[in-house]
Phi, psi and omega in degrees: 000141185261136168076043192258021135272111193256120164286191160177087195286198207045037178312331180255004172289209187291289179295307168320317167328292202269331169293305171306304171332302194323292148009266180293312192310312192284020196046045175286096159294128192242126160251121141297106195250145162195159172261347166078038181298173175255039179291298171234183168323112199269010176280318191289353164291303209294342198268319176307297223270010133311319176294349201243259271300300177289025150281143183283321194245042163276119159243158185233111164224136170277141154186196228217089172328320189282348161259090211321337211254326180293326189310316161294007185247307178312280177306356174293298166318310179270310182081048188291153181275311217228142153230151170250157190226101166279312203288162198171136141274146203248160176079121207298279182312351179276351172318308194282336153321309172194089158289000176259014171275008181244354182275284202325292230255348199231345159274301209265306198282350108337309158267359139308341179270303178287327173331296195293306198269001175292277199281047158214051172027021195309136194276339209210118155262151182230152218207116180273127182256198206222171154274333146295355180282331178306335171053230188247055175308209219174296172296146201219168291344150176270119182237159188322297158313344162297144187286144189229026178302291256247011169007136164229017171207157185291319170289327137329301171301320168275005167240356168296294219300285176336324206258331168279310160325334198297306183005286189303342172272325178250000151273313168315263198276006172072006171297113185284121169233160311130064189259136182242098180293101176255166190226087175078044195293120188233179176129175174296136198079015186283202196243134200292332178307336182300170241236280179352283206291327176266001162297284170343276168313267167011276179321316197277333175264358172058062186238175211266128215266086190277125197238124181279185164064030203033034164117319243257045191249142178262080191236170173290081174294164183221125158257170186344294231264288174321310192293327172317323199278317184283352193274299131023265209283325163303314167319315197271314194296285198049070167312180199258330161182115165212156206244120198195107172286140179254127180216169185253359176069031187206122147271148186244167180290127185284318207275331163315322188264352155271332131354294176272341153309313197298321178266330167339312200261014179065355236224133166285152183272138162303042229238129175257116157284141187218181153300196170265119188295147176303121200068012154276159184251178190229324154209170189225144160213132186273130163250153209262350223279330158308334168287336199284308166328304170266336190240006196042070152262142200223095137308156193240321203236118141313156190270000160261340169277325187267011121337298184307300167321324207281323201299290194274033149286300177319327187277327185304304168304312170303314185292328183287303196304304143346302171285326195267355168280325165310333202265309209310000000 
């Protein structure tokens, strides 16, 4: 098979996790890179990097993207065709706390990844960009083409930055790259900050929900699977430099979608209403069409079946966590 080497860091993350399965399932050889942080509970890294390991052809390095001298010791080794570039710090409010772990990891540890794959001939990067960089545009659906100056976060601004960087690299040096703007991304094996999972939790625990903007937030859910196909389908494309939102091109009422958590768990939500938070936004809607064009991309799953999927994960995942803090 031509190009069957891949790196693909954040490898035990969410999207990673799930890009790798994909992967390895077609006989891609993957070395996974992560750092395992304690941004959230690091047994749910652990348990996702349990779904890759009993593939033969999954390799694993724990390491740190901002340190420049393994990463070149790595690709030196492996010599990868492809890179996917996952690891990132996630989150808009955790930005506001402590922004210079989202400069190191998602700035430095990003040109280290172009660095890295420029002088190891790498043919093709592929690269997660955000749906934050639109920040509070005002025209809907957010297409590619709108201007994206206006940050409203430090996480925001470091995934612009990536995307002026990719630029810059596949103009220098001909490095092909591949930024892919995702939007609310959900689904099984998802992230508990994300809204889905910790609304989703909450509920089953009967802890109280906090819902900003008063209720009145608007988002793209995208689930898992779809974002897999476009993600995918870039990896395989590997354009010479593009910039494309994956998205589900549809928004749904943030109160709508606790409305089908609700019935899903049988269980009513506690919700404290608040304002609205510093760096958020109030709705994201995607326009695909530049995607559907290059990448055929076709989301599938409507928010009430992948609610539906993501829930009865959870519960599936609770019982596990469950059993295995009994056996500690």
């Amino acid at each position: 098979m031509k190009n069957n080497k891949i790196i693909v860091t954040g490898a035990s993350g969410f999207i990673g996790m799930h890009i790798c399965k994909n992967l390895l399932s077609d006989g891609y050889e993957v070395l996974g890179i992560d750092n395992m942080n304690n941004y959230y509970d690091p047994k749910l890294k652990e348990a996702r990097l349990a779904e890759l390991t009993p593939f033969a052809n999954f390799s694993y390095e724990k390491m740190d993207i901002s340190n420049l001298a393994e990463l070149d010791q790595i690709f030196n080794e492996f010599k990868p065709q492809k890179v996917v570039n996952l690891a990132a710090q996630p989150g808009v409010r955790y930005s506001l706390e402590n922004p210079h772990v989202y400069i190191q990891t998602n700035v430095v540890g990003f040109m280290n990844i172009l660095e890295s794959c420029r002088h190891h001939e790498v043919e093709g990067l592929i690269y997660a960009s955000s749906s934050s960089v639109y920040g509070g545009n005002e025209k809907i659906p957010f297409s590619i083409n709108d201007r994206v100056d206006h940050p409203i976060s430090i996480y925001a601004a470091t995934k612009k930055s990536n995307e002026l960087m990719a630029y810059t690299y596949s103009h220098l040096f001909g490095l092909h790259t591949t930024g892919l703007r995702f939007f609310t991304v959900y689904g099984p094996w998802g992230r508990p900050d994300m809204a889905v999972y910790s609304f989703t939790d909450k509920i089953h625990k009967g802890k109280p929900i906090p819902v900003f903007n008063h209720g009145k937030m608007k988002r793209d859910f995208t689930y898992i699977d779809d974002i897999i196909q476009g993600l995918r389908t870039a990896i395989d494309k590997n354009y010479a430099c593009e910039v494309l939102n994956l998205g589900n091109n549809h928004w749904e009422e943030l109160m709508d979608v606790i409305t089908i958590i609700e019935k899903e768990l049988d269980q009513k939500a506690d919700i404290q209403f608040m304002d609205m938070q510093a760096g958020d936004v109030e709705r994201t809607f995607a326009d695909i069409e530049k995607s559907i064009a290059k990448l055929d991309y076709k989301p599938k799953t409507n928010v009430d079946k992948g609610l539906k999927q993501f829930i009865d994960w959870y519960l599936d995942y609770e019982k596990f966590i469950i059993q295995s803090e009994r056996s500690e």
